[in-house]
N, CA, C and O atoms as a MOPAC input file, in Angstrom:
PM7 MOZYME 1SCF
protein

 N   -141.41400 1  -150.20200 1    85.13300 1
 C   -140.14700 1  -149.59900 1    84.72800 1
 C   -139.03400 1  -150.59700 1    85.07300 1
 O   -138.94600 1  -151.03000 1    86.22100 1
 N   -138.11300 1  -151.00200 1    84.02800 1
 C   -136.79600 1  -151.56400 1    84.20100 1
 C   -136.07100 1  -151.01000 1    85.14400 1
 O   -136.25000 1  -149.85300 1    85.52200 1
 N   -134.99000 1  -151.96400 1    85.70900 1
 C   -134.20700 1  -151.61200 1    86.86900 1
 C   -133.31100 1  -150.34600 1    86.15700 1
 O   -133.21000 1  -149.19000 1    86.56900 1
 N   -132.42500 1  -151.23200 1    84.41600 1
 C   -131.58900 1  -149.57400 1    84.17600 1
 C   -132.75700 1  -148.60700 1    83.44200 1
 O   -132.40800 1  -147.77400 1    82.60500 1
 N   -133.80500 1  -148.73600 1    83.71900 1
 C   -134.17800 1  -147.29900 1    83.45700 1
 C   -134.53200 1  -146.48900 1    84.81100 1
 O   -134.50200 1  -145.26600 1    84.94700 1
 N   -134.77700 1  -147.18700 1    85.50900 1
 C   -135.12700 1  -146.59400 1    86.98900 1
 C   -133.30400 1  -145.92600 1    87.28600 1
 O   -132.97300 1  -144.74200 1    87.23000 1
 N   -132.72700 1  -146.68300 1    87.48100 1
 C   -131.23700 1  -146.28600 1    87.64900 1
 C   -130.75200 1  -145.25300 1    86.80000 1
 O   -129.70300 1  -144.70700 1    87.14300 1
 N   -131.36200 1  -144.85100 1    85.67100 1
 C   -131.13400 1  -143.60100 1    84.88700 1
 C   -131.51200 1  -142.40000 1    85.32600 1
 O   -130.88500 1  -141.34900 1    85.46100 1
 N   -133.38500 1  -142.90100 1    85.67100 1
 C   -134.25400 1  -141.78300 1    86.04300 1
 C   -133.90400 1  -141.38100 1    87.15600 1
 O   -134.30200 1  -140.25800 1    87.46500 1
 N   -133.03300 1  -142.15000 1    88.16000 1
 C   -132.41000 1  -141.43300 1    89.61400 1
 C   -131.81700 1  -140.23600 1    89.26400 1
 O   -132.17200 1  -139.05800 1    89.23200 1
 N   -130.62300 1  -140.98200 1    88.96300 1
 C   -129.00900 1  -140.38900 1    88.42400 1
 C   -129.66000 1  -138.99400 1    87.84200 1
 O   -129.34600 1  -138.00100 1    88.49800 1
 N   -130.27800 1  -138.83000 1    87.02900 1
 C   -131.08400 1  -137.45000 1    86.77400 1
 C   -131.64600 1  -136.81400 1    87.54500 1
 O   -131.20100 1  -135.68100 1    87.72300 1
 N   -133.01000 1  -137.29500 1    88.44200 1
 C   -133.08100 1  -136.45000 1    89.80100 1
 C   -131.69800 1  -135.75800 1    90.47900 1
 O   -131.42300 1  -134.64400 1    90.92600 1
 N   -131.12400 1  -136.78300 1    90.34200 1
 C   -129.69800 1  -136.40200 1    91.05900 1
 C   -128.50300 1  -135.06200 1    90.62700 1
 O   -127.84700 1  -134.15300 1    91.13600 1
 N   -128.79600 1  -135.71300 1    89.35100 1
 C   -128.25800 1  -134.20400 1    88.52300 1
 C   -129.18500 1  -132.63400 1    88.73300 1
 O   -128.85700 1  -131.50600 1    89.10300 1
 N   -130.27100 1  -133.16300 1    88.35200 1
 C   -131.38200 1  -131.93600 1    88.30100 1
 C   -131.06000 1  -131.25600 1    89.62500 1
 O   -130.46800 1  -130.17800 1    89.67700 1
 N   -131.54200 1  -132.04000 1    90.86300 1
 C   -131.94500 1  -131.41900 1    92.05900 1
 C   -130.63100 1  -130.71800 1    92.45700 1
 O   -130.96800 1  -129.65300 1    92.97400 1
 N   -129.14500 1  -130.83700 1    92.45500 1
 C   -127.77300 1  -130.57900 1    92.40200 1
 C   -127.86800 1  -129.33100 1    91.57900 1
 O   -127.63500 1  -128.24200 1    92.10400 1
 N   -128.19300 1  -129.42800 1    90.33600 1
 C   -128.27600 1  -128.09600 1    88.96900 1
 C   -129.15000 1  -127.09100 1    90.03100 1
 O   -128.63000 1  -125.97600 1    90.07000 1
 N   -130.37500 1  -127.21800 1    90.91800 1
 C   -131.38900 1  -126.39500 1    90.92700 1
 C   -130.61500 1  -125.48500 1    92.35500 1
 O   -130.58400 1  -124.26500 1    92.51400 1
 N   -129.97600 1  -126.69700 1    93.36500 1
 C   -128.95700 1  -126.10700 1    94.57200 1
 C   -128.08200 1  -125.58600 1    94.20200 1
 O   -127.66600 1  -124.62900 1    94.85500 1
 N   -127.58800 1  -125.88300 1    93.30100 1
 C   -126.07700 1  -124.61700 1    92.66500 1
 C   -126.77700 1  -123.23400 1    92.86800 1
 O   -126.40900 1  -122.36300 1    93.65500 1
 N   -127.95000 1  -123.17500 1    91.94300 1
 C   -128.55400 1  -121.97700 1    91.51600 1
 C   -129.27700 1  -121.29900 1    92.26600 1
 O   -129.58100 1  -120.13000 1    92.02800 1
 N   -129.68900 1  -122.02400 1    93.38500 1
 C   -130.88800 1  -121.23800 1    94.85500 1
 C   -130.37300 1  -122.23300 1    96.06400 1
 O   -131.33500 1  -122.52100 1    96.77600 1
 N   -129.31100 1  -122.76600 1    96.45400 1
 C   -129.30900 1  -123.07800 1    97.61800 1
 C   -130.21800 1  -122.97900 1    98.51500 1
 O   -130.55900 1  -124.10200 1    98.88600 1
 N   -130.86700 1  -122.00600 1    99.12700 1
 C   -131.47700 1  -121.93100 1   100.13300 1
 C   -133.14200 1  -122.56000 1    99.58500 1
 O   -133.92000 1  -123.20400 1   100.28800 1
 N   -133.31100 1  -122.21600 1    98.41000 1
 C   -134.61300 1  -122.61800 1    97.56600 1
 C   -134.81800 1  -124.09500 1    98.21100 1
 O   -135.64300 1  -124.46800 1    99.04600 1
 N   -133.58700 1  -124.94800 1    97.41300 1
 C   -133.44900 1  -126.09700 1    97.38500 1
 C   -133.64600 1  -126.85100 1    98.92200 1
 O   -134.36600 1  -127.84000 1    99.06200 1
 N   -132.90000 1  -126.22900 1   100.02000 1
 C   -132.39300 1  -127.00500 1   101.36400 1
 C   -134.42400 1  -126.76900 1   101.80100 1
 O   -135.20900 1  -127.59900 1   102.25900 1
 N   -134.67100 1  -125.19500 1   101.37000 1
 C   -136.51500 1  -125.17300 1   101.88700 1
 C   -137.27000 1  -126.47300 1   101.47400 1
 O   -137.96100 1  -127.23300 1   102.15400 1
 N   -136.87300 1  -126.50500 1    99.93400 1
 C   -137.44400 1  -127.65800 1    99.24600 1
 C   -137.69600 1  -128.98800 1   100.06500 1
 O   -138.83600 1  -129.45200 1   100.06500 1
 N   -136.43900 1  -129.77800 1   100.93300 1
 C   -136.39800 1  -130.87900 1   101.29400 1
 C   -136.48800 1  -130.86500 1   102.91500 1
 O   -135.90700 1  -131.79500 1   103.47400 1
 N   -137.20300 1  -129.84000 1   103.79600 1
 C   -137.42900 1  -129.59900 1   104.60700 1
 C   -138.45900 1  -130.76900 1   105.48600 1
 O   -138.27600 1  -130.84900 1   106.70100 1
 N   -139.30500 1  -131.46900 1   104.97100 1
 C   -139.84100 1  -132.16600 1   106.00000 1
 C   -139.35800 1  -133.10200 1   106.12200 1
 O   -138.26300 1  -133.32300 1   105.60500 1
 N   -139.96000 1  -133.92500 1   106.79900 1
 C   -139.29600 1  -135.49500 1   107.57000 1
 C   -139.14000 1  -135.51600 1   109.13500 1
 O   -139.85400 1  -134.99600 1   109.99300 1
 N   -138.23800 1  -136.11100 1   109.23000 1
 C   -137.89000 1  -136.68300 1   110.62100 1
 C   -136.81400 1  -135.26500 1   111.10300 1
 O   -136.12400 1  -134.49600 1   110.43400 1
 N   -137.03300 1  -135.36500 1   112.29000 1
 C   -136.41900 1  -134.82900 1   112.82600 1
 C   -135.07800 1  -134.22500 1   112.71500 1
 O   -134.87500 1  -133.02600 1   112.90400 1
 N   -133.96200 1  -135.27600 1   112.33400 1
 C   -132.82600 1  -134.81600 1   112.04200 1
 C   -132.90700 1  -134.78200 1   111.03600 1
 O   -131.71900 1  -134.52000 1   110.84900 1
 N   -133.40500 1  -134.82600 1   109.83100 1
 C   -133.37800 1  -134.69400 1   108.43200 1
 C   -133.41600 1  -132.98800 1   108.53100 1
 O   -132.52200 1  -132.20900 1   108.19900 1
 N   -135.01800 1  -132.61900 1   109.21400 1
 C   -134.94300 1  -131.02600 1   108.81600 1
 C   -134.03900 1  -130.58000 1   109.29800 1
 O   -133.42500 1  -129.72300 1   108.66300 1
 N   -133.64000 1  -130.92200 1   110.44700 1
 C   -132.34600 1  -129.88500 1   111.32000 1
 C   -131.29000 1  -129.71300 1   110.28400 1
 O   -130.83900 1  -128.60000 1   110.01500 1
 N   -130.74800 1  -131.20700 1   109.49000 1
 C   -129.70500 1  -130.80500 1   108.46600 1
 C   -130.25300 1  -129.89700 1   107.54900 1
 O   -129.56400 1  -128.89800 1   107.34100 1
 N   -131.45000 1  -129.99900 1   106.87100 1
 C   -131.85800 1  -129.25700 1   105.88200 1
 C   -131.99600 1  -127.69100 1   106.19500 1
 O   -132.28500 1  -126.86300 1   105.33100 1
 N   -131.67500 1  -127.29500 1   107.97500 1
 C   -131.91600 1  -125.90400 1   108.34800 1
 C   -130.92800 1  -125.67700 1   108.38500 1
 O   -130.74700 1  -124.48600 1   108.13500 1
 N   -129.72600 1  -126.41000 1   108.65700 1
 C   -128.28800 1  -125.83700 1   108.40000 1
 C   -128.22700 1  -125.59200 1   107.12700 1
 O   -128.06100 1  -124.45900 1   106.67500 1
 N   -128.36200 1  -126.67500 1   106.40400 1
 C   -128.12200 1  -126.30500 1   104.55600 1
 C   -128.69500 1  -125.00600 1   104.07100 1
 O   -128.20000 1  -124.40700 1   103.11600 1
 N   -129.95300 1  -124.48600 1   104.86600 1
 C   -130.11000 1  -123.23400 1   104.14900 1
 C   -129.76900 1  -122.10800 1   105.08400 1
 O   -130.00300 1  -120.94900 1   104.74300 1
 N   -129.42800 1  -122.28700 1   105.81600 1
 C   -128.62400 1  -121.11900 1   106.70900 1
 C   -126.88300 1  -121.12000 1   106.24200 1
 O   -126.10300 1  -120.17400 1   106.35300 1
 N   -126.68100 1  -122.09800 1   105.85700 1
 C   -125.06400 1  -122.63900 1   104.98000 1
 C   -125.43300 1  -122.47600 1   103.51800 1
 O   -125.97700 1  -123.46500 1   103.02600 1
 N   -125.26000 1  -121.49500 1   102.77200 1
 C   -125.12500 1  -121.94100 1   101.12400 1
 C   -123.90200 1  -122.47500 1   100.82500 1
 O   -123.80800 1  -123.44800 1   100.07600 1
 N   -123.07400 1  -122.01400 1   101.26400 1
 C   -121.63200 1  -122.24500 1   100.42800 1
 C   -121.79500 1  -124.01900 1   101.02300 1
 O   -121.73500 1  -124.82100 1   100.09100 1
 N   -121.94200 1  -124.50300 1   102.10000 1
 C   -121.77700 1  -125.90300 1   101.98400 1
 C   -123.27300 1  -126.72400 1   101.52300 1
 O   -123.32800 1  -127.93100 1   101.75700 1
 N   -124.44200 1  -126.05600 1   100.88400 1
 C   -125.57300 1  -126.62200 1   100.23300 1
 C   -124.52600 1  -126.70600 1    98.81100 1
 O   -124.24400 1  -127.79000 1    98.30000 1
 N   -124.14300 1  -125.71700 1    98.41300 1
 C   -123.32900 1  -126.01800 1    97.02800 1
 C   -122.14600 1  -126.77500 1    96.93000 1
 O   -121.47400 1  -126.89100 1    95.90400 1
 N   -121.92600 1  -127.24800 1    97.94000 1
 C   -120.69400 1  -128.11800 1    97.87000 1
 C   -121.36400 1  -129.61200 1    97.77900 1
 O   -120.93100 1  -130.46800 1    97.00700 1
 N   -122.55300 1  -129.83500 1    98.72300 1
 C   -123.22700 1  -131.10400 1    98.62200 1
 C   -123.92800 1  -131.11700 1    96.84800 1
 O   -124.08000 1  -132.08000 1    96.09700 1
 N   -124.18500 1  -129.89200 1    96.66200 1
 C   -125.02800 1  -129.94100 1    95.10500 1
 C   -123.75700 1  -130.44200 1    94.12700 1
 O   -123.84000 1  -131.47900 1    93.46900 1
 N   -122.85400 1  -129.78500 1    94.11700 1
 C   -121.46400 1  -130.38800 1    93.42400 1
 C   -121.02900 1  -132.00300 1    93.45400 1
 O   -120.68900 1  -132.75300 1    92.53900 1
 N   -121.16000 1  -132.19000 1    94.67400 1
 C   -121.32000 1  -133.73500 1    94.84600 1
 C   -122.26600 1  -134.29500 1    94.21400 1
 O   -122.04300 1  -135.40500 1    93.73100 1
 N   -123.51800 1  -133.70700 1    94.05500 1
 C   -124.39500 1  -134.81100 1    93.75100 1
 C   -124.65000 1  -134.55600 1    92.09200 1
 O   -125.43700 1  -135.31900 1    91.53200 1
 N   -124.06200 1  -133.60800 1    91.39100 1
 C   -123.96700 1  -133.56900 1    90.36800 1
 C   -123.18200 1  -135.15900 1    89.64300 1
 O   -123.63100 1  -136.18600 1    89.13400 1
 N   -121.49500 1  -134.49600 1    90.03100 1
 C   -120.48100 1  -135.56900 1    90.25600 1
 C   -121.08600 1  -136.96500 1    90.45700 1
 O   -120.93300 1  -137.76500 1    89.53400 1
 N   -121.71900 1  -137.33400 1    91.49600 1
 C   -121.91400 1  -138.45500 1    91.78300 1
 C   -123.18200 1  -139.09800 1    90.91900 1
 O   -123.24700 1  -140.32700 1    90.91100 1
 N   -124.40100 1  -138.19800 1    90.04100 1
 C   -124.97600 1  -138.63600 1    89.14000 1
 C   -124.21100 1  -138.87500 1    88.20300 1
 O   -123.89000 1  -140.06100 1    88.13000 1
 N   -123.68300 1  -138.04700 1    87.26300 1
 C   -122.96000 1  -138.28500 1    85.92300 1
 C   -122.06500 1  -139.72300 1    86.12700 1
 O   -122.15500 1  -140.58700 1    85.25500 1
 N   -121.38600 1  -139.89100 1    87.06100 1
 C   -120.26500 1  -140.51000 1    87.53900 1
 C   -121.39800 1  -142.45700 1    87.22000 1
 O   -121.15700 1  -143.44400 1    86.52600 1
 N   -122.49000 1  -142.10600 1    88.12400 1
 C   -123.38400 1  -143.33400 1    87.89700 1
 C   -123.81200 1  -143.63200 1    86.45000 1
 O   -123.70300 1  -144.72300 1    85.89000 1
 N   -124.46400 1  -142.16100 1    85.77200 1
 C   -125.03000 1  -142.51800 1    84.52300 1
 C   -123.58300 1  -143.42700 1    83.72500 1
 O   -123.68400 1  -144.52500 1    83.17700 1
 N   -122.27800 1  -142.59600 1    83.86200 1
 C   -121.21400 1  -143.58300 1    83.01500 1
 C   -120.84100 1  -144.72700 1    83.07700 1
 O   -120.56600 1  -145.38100 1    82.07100 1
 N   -120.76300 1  -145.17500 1    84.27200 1
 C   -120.54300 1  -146.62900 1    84.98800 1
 C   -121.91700 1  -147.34000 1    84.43400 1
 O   -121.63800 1  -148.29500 1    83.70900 1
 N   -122.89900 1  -147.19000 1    84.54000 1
 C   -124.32900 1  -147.67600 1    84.19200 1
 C   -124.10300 1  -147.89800 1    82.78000 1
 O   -125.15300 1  -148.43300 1    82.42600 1
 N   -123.38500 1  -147.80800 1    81.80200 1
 C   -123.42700 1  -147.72000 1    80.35200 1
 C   -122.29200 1  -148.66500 1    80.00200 1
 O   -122.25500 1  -149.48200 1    79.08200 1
 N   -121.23500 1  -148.35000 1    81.06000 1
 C   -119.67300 1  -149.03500 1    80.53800 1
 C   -120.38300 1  -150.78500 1    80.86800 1
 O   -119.86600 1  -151.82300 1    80.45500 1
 N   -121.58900 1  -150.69500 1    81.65800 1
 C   -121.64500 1  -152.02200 1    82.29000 1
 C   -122.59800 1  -152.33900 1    81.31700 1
 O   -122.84000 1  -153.52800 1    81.11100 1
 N   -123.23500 1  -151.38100 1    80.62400 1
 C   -124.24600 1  -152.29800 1    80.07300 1
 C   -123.52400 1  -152.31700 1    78.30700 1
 O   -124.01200 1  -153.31600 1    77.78000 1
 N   -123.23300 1  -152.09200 1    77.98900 1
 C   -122.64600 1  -152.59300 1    76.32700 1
 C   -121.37800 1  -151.28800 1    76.08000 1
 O   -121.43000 1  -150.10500 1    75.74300 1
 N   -120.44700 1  -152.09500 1    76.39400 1
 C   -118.90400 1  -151.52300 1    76.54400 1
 C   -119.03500 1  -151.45700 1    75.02100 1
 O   -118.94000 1  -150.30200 1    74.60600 1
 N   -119.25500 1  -152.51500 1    73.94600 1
 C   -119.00200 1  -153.02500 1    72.84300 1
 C   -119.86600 1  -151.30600 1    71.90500 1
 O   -119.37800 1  -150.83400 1    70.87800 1
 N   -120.72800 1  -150.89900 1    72.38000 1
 C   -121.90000 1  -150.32400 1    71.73100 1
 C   -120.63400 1  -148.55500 1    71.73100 1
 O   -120.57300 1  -147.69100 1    70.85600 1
 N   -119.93900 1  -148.63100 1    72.90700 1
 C   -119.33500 1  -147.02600 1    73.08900 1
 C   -117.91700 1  -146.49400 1    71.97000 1
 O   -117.36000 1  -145.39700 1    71.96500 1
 N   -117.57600 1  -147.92900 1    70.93500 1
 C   -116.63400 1  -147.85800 1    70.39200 1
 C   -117.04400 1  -147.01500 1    69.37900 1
 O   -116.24900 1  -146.66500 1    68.50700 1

């Protein structure tokens, strides 16, 4: 896989997984529960916190789309006219 297609296929995880925390917060924070130590502890606040799991999902919506556009303006400005 190419670097901008890998850089696409993120930016979409990124959107998706954001779309799925809007909609089940607590689903989502269960979802990303293992790891290291302080990873789950955040991920046990996030689902004991919805209102701030949906504020990080908002972000990461934002911050995909925000990449997919920048990723395009850089690759053929000429192609968006």
């Amino acid at each position: 896989m190419n670097n901008l297609r890998m850089k696409h296929f993120l930016a979409l995880l990124l959107i998706g997984d954001g779309v799925v925390a809007l909609v089940r917060p607590e689903h989502d924070a269960a979802a990303w529960s293992q790891g290291p130590w302080l990873w789950r502890q955040a991920m046990q606040h996030l689902k004991k916190n919805p209102t701030t799991t949906r504020l990080v999902a908002t972000t990461q919506i934002v911050a995909g789309i925000y990449w997919l556009i920048s990723e395009e303006r850089k690759r053929a400005p000429e192609s968006l006219e």
